[in-house]
C-alpha positions as a Python dict, from the first residue, in 0.01 Angstrom:
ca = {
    (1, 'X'): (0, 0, 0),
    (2, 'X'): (-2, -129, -368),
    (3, 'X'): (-204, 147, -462),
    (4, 'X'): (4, 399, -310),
    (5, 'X'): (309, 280, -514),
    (6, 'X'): (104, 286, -835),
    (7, 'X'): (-3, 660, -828),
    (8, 'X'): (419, 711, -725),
    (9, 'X'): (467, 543, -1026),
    (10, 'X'): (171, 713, -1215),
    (11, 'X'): (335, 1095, -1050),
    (12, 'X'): (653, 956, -1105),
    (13, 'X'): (639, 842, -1513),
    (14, 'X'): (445, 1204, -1531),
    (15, 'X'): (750, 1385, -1412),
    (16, 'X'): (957, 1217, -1588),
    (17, 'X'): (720, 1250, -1939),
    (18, 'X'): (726, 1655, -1846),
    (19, 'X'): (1074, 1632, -1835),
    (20, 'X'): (1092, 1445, -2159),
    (21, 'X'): (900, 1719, -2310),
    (22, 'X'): (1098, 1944, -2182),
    (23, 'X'): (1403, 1857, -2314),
    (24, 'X'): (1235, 1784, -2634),
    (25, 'X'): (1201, 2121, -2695),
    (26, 'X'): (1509, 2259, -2639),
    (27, 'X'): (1679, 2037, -2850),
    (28, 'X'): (1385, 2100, -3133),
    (29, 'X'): (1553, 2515, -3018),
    (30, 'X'): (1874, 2374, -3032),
    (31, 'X'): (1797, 2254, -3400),
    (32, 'X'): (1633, 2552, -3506),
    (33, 'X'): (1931, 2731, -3394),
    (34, 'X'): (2166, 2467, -3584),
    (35, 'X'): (1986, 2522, -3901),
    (36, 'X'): (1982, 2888, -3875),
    (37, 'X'): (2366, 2882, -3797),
    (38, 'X'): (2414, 2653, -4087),
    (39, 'X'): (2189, 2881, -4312),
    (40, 'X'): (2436, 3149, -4243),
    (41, 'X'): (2772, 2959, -4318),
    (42, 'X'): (2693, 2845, -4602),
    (43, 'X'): (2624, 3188, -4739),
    (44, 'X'): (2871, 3318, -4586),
    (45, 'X'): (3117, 3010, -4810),
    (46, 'X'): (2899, 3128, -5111),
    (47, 'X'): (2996, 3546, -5043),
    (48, 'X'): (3377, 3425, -4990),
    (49, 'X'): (3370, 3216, -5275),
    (50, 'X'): (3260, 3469, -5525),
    (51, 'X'): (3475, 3716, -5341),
    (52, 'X'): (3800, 3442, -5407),
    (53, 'X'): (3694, 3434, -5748),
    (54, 'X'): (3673, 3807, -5830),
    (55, 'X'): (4025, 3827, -5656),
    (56, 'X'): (4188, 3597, -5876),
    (57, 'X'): (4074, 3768, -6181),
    (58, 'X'): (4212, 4070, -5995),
    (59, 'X'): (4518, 3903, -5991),
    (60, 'X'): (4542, 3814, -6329),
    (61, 'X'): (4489, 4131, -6467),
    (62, 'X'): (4720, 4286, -6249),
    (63, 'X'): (4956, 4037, -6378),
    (64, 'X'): (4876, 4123, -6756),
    (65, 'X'): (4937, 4424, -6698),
    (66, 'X'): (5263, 4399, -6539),
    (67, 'X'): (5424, 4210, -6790),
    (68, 'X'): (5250, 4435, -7078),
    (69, 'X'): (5440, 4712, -6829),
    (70, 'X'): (5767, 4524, -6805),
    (71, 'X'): (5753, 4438, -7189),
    (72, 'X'): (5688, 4771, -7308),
    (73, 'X'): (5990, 4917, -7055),
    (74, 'X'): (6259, 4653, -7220),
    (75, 'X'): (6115, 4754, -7600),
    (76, 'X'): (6232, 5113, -7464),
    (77, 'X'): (6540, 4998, -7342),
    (78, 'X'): (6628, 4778, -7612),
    (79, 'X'): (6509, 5047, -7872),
    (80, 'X'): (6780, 5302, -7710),
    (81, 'X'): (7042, 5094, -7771),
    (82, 'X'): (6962, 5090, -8116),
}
């Protein structure tokens, strides 16, 4: 009978070794998948990023040339009243 219950053990420490494995991979899948996701986010921050920065240059210019707009309309009005 003690032999018996040392190959159970033996089958049951191999199961359990498989199923180790087994879920060793999938998380190494799991982390592969991580990494890739991560990969992708942080380009994705480095596109919006450069995309914020063109935009508030945009800004900025549009704002120039507003008040170079606005400026220029109260030199016309102010050289009417002249």
């Amino acid at each position: 009978m003690s032999t018996k219950t040392i190959l159970y053990t033996m089958s049951d420490i191999l199961d359990k070794l498989n199923n180790l494995e087994h879920n060793l991979n999938l998380l190494s899948k799991k982390i592969d998948s991580t990494n890739l996701e991560n990969t992708l986010l942080k380009n994705q921050q480095t596109k919006l990023v450069s995309e914020k920065s063109d935009l508030i240059k945009k800004n900025e210019s549009a704002k120039s040339q507003l008040k170079s707009l606005l400026d220029r309309i109260d030199s016309i009005k102010n050289h009417g009243k002249e």
